[in-house]
SERO-4910 file (N, C-alpha, C, O; in steps of 0.05 Angstrom, whole numbers):
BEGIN
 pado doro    nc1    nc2    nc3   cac1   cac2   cac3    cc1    cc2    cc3    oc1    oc2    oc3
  Unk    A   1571   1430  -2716   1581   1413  -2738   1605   1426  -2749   1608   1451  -2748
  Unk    A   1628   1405  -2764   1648   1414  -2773   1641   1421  -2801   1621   1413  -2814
  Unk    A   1659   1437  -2811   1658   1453  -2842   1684   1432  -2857   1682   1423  -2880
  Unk    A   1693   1430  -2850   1719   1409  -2864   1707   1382  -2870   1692   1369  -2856
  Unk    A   1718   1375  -2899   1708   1348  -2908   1720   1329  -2893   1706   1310  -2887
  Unk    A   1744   1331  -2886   1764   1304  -2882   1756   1303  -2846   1766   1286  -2831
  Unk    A   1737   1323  -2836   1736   1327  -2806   1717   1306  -2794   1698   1296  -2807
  Unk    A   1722   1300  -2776   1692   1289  -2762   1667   1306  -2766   1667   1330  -2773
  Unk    A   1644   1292  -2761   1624   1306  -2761   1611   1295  -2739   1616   1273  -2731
  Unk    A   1596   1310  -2730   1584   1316  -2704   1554   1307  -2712   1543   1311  -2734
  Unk    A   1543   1291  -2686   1506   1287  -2692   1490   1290  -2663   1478   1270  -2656
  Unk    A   1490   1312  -2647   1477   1314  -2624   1496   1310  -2600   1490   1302  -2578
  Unk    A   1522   1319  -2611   1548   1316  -2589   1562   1290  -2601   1587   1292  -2600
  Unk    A   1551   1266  -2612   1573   1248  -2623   1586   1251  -2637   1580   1264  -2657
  Unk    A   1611   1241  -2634   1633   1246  -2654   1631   1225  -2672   1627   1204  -2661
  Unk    A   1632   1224  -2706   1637   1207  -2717   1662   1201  -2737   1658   1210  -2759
  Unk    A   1683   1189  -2733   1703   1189  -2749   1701   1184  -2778   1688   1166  -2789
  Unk    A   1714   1202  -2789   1716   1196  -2812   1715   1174  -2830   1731   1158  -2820
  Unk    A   1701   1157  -2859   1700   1131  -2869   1736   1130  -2864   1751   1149  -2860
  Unk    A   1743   1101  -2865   1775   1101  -2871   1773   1095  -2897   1751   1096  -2907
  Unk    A   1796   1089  -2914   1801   1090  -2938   1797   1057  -2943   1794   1048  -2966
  Unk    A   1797   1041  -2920   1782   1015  -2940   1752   1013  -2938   1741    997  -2952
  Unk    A   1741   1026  -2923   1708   1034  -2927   1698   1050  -2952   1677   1046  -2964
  Unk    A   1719   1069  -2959   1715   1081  -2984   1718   1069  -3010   1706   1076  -3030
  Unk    A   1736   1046  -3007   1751   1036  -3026   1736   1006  -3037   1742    996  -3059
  Unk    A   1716    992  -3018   1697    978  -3033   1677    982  -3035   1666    960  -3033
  Unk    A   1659   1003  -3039   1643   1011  -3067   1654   1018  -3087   1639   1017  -3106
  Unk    A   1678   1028  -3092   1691   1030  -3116   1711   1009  -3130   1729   1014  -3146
  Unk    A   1703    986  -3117   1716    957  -3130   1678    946  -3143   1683    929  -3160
  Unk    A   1658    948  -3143   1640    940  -3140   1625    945  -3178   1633    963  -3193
  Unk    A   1612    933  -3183   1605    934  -3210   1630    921  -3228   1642    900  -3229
  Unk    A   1629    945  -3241   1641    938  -3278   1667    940  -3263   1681    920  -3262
  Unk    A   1677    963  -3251   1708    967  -3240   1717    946  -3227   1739    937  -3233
  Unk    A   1702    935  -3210   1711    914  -3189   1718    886  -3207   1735    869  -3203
  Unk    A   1702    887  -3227   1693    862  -3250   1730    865  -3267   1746    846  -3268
  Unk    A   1733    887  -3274   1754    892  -3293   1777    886  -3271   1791    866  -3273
  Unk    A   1780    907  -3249   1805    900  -3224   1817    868  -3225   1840    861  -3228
  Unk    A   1787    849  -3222   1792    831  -3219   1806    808  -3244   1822    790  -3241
  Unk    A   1793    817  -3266   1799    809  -3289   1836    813  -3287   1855    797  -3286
  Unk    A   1835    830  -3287   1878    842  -3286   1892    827  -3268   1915    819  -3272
  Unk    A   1877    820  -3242   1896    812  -3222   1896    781  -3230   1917    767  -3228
  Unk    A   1879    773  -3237   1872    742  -3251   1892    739  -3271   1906    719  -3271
  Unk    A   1894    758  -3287   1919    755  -3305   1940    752  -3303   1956    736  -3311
  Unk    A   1940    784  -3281   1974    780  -3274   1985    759  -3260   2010    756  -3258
  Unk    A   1963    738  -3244   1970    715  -3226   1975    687  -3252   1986    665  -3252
  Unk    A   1967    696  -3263   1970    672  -3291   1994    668  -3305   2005    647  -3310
  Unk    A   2002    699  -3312   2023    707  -3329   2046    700  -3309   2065    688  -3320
  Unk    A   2048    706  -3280   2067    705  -3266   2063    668  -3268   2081    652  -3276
  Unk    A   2048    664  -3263   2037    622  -3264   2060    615  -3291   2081    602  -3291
  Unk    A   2054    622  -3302   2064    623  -3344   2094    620  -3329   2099    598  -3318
  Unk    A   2112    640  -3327   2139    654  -3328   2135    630  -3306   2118    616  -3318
  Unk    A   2138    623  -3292   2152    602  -3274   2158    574  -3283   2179    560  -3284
  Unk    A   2128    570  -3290   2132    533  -3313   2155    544  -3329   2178    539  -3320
  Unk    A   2151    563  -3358   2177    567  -3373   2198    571  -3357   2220    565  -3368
  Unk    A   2198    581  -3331   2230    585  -3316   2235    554  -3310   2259    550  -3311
  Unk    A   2227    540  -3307   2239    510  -3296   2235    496  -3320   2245    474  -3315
  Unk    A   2224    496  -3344   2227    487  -3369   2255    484  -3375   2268    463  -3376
  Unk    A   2262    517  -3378   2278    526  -3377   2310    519  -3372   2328    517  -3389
  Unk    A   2311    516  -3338   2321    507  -3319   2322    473  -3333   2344    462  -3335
  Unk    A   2312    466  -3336   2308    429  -3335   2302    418  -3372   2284    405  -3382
  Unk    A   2320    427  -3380   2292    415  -3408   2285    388  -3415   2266    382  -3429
  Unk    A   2303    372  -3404   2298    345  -3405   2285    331  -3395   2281    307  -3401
  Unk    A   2271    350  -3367   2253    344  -3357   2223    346  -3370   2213    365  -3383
  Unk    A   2207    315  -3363   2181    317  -3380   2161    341  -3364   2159    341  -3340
  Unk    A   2151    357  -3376   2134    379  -3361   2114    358  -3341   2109    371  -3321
  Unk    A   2105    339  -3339   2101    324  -3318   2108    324  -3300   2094    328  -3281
  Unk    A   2133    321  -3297   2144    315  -3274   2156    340  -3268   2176    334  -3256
  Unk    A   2154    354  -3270   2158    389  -3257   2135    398  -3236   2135    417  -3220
  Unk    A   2116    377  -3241   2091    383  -3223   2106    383  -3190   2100    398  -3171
  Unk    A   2124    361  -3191   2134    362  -3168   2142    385  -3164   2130    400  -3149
  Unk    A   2178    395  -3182   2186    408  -3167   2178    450  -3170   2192    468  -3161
  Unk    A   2152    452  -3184   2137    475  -3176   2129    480  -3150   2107    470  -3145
  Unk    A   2142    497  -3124   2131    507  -3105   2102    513  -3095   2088    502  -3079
  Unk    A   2099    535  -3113   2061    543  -3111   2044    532  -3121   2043    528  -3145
  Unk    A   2024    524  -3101   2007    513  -3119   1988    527  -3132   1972    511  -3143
  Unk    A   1983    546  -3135   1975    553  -3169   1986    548  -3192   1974    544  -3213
  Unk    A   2017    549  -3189   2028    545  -3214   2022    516  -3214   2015    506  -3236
  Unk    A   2023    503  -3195   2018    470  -3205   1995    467  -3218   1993    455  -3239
  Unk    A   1969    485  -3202   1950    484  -3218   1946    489  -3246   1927    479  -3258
  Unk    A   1962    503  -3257   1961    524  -3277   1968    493  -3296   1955    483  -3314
  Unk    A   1996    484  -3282   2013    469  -3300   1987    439  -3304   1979    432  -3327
  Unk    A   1978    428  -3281   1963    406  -3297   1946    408  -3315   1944    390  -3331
  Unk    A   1924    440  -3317   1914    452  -3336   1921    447  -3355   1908    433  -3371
  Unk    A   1946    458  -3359   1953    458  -3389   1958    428  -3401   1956    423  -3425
  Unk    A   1965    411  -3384   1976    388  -3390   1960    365  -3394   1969    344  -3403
  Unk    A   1926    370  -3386   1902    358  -3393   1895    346  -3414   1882    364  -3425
  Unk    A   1894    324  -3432   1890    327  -3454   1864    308  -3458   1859    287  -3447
  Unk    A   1849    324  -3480   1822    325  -3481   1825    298  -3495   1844    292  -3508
  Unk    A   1795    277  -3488   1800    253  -3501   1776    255  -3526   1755    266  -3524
  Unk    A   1784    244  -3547   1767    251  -3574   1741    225  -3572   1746    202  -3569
  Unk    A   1718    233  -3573   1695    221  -3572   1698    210  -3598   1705    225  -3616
  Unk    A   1693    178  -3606   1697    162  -3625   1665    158  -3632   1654    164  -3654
  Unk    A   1653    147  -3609   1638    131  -3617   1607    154  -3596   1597    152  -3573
  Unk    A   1603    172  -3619   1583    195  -3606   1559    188  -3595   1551    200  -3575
  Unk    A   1541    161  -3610   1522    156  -3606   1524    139  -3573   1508    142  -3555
  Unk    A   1539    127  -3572   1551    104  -3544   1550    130  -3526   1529    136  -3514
  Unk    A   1574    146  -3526   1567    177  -3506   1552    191  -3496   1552    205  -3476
  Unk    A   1530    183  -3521   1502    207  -3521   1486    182  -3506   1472    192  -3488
  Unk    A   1484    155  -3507   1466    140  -3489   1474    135  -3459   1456    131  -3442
  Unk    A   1500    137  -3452   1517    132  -3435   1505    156  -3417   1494    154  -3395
  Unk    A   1510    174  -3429   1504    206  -3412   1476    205  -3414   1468    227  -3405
  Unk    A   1452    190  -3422   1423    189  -3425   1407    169  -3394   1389    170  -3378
  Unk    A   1430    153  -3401   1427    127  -3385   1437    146  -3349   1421    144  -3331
  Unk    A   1465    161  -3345   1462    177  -3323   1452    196  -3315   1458    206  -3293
  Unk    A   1435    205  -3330   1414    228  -3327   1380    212  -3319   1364    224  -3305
  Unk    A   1376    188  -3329   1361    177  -3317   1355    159  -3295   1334    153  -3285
  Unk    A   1385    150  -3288   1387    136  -3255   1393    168  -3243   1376    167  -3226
  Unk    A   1400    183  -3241   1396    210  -3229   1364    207  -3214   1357    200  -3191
  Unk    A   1343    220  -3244   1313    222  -3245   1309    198  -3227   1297    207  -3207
  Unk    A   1313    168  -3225   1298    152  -3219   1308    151  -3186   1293    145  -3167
  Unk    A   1332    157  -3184   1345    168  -3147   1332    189  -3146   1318    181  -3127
  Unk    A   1323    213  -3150   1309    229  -3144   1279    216  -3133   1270    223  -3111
  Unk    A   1266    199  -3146   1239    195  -3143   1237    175  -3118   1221    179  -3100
  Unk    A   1260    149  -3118   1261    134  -3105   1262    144  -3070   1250    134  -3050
  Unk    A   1284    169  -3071   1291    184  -3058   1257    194  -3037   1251    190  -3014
  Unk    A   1244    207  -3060   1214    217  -3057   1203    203  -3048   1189    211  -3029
  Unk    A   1203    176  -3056   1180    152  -3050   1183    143  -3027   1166    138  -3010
  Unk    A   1210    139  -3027   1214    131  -2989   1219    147  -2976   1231    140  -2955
  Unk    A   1214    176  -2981   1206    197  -2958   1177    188  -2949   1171    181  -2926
  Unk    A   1161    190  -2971   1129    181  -2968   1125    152  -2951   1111    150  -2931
  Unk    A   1136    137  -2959   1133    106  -2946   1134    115  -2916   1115    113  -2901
  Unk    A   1162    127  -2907   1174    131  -2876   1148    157  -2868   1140    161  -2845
  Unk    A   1141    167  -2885   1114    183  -2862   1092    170  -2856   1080    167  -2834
  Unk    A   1085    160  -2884   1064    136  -2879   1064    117  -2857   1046    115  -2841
  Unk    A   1086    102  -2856   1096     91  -2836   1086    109  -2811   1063    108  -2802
  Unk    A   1108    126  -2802   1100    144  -2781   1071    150  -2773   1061    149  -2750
  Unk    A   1062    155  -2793   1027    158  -2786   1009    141  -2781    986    145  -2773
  Unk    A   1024    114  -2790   1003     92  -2796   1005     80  -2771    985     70  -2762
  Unk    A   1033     80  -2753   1035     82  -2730   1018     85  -2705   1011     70  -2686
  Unk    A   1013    118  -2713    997    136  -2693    969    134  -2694    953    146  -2678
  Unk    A    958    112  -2722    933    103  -2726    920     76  -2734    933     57  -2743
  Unk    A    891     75  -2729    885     44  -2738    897     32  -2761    909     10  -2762
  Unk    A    891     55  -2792    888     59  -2810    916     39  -2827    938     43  -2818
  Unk    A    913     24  -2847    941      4  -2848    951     24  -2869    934     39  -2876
  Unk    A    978     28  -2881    995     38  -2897    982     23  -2922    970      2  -2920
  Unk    A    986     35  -2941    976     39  -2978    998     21  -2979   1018     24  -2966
  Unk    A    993     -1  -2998   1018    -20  -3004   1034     -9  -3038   1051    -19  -3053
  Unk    A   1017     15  -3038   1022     27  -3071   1047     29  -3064   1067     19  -3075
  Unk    A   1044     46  -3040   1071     62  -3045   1098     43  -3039   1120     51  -3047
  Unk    A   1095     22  -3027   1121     -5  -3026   1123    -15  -3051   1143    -23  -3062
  Unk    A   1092    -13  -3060   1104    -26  -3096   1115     -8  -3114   1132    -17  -3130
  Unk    A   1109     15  -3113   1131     36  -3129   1154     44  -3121   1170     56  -3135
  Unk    A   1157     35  -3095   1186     39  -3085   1203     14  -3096   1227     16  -3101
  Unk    A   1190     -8  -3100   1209    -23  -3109   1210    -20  -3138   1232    -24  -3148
  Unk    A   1189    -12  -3155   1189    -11  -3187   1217     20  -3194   1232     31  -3210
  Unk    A   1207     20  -3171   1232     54  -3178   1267     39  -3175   1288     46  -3186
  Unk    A   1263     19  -3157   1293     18  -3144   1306     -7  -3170   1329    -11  -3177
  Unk    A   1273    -24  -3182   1287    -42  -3195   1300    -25  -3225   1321    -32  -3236
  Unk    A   1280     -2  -3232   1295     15  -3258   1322     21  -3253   1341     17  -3269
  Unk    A   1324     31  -3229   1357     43  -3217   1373     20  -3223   1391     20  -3240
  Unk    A   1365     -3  -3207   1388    -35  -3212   1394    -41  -3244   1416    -48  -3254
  Unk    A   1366    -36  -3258   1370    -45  -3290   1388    -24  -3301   1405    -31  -3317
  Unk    A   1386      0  -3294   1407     22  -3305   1430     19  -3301   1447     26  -3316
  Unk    A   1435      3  -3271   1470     -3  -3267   1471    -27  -3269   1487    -38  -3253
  Unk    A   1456    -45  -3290   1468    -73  -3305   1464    -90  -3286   1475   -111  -3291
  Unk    A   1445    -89  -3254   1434   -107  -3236   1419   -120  -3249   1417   -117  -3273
  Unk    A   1399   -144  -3229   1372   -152  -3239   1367   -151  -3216   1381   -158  -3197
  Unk    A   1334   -137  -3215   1313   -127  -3207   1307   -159  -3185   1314   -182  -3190
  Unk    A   1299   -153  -3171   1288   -170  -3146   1261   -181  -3150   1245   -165  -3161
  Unk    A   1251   -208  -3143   1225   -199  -3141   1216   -187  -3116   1229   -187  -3095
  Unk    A   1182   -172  -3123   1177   -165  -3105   1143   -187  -3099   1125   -193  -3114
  Unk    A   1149   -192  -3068   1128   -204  -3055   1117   -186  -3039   1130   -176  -3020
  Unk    A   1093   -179  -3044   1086   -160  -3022   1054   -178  -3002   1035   -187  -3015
  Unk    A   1054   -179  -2977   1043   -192  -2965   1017   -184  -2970   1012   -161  -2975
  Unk    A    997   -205  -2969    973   -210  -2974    956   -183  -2946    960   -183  -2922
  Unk    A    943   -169  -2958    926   -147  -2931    898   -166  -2931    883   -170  -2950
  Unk    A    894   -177  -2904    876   -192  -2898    852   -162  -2893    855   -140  -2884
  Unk    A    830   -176  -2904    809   -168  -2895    789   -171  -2881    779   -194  -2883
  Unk    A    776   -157  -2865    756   -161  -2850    733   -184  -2859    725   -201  -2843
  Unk    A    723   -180  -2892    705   -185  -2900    724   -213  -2912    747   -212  -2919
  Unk    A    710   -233  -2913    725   -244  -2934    716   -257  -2969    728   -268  -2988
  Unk    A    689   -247  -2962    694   -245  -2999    704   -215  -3006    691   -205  -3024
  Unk    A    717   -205  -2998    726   -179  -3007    759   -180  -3007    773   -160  -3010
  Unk    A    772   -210  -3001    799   -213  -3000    813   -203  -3023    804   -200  -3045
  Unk    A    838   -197  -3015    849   -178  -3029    880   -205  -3038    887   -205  -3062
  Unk    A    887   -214  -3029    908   -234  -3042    896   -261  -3039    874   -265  -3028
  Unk    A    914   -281  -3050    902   -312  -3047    921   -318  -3020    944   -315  -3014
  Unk    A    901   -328  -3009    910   -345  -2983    897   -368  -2986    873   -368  -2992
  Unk    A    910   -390  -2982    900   -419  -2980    906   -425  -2948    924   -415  -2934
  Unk    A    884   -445  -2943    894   -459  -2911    888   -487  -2921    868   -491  -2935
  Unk    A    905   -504  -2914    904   -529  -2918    904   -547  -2889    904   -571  -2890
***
């Protein structure tokens, strides 16, 4: 084995080269340092972002900062520039917003379930397939009670639903009205 730090070191005749200096150099970007590094370089890409809009401000003043979007090269600075140029719209009417955002949070929930329900239907299906046994008509009636909430949430109207009579073996034990005339 070698005595020198900067040397190879030896393991049963292998030679192993020294870490290089970018092997060394990220664990010491890592944590709080790496966190702060990054913070600075974020900056200085910002500040440099900053000094360019003001340079063609500058350059152009008659130009509306809009329309500089064009002639900014990089697109960060463009980014930077529509950022700034965003303007926040003032909520008037809070209660309308707060139902509005209530109302898409619950066609969300009700696509989520619908979603669920006709996973269940399509296995059911699948299985009912591979057996005598007929498919549960629950689950077609909740698929539609789910899909008609979704339609009423986006200002549709709900369908009816007909769901076919399951004949039975027995027939005082019928399960829908069937007439024969």
């Amino acid at each position: 084995m070698s005595s020198g730090a900067a040397t190879n070191r030896t393991a049963r005749g292998v030679t192993v080269p020294p870490p290089s200096l970018l092997a060394r150099a990220v664990p010491a970007f890592s944590g709080t340092t790496g966190l702060v590094v990054k913070l600075v370089l974020l900056g200085i890409a910002n500040a440099i972002g900053l000094w360019a809009i003001v340079g063609a401000l500058q350059q152009n003043p008659e130009v509306p900062a809009e329309a500089l979007l064009a002639e900014v090269e990089a697109q960060d600075t463009r980014d930077l520039l529509a950022k700034l140029l965003i303007e926040e719209r003032d909520i008037t009417d809070r209660p309308a917003a707060i139902e509005q955002f209530r109302r898409r949070l619950e066609r969300a929930r009700r696509l989520r379930r619908l979603r669920s329900v006709s996973q269940t239907v399509a296995e059911a299906q699948s299985q009912a397939a591979s057996s005598a046994v007929p498919m549960d008509s629950s689950y077609v009636v909740e698929l539609h009670q789910e899909g008609a909430g979704v339609h009423e949430l986006v200002g549709g109207a709900a369908q009816a639903l007909s769901v076919p009579a399951i004949e039975s073996e027995d027939p005082s034990r019928s399960q829908g009205v069937t007439t024969h005339e």
